[in-house]
BAMIPA-734285 format. One record per atom (N, C-alpha, C): x, y, z; residue in one letter. Coordinates in steps of 0.05 Angstrom, whole numbers, plus 5000, padded with zeros to 4 digits. Each point is the difference from the previous one (the first is absolute). Layout:
BEGIN
XYZA ...
! end
This chain:
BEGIN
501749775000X 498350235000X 501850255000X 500250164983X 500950154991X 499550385024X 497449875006X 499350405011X 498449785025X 500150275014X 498449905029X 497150054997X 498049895012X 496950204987X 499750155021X 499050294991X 498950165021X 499749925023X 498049855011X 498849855022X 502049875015X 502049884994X 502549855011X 501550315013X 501550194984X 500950235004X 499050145032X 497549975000X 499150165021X 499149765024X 501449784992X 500249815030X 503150075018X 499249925023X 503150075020X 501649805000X 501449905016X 500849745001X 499749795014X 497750055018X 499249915017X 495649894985X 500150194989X 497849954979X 501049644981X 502750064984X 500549884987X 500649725014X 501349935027X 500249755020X 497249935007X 498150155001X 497449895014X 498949874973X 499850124966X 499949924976X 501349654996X 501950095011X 501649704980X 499649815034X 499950095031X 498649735009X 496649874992X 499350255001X 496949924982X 500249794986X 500950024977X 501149864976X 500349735007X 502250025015X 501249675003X 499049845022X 497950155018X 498249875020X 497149924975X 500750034981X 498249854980X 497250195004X 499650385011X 497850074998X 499650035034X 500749815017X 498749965023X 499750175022X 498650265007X 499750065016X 500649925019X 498849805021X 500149805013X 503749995010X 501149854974X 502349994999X 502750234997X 498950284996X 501450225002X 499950125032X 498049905012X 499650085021X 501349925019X 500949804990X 501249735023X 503450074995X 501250114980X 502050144994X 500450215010X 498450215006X 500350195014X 499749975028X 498149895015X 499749925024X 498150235008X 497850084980X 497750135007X 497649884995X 497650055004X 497849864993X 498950154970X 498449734987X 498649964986X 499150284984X 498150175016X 498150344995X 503550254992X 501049875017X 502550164994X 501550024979X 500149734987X 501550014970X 497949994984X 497949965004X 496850164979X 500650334993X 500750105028X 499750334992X 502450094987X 502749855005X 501949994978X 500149944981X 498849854989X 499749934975X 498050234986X 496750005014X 499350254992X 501150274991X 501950095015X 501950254996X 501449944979X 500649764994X 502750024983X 497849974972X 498449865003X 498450014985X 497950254982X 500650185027X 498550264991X 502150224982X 502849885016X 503050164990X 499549964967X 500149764989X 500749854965X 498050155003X 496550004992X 498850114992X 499750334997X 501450195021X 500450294997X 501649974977X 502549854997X 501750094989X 499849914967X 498349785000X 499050004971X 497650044991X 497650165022X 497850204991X 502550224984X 498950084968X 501550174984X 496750204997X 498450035010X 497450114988X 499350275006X 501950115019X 500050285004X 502950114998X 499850244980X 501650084987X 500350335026X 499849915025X 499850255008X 503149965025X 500650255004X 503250025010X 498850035031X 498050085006X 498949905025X 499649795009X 498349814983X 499049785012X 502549844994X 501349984989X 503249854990X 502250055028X 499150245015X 502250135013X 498949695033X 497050144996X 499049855026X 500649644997X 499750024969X 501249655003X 502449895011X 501050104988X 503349995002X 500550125044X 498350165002X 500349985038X 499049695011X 497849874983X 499049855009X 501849664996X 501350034983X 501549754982X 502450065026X 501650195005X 502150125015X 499349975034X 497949905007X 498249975013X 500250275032X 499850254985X 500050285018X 497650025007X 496749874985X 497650015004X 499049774998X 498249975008X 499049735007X 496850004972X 499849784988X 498650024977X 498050024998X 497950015021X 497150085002X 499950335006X 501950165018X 501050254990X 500350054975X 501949854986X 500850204971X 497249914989X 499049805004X 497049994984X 497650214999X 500250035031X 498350295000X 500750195003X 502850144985X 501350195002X 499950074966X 499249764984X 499350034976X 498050014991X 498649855014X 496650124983X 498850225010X 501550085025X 499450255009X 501450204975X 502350094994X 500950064978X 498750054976X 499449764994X 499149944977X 496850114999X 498550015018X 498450195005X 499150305001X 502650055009X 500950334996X 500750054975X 500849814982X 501350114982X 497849994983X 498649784996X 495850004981X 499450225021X 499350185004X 498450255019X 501750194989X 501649984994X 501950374994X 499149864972X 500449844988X 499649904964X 497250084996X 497749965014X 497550044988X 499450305013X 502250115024X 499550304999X 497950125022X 
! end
């Protein structure tokens, strides 16, 4: 593989170890958990996050330097992603209200 993809780029390296035990625990929650020596709900919400991280970073559908700015806090993890969520449609609200005037 020649280039990294976006989505890989904006993992840490601690993103990328929790990725590749995933992997070779064959998927298993269960079994990632038992690697870390946390429970079960706990590597759910990690996975969630990391899960929410790939998806900011390869949503391409807003072309706006705001909502790009708040992704990139949220991928960097300075905000937590139900914040930058309603920090954008709040946004994005203001911005249809000054548009229709």
């Amino acid at each position: 593989m020649d280039t990294v993809p976006m989505w890989m780029k904006n993992l840490d390296d601690e993103d990328m170890i929790f990725i590749k035990r995933f992997l070779l625990a064959s998927g298993s929650l269960k079994e990632v958990a038992k690697l870390y020596g946390v429970t079960y709900p706990t590597v759910r919400v990690r996975l969630n996050k990391l899960i929410d991280k790939i998806k900011l970073a390869e949503d391409k559908t807003d072309n706006d330097e705001f909502v790009e700015l708040i992704k990139r806090y949220v991928i960097d993890e300075d905000i937590e992603f139900d914040v930058a969520k309603n920090l954008i449609t709040e946004y994005k609200k203001i911005k249809e209200k000054a548009k229709n005037g």
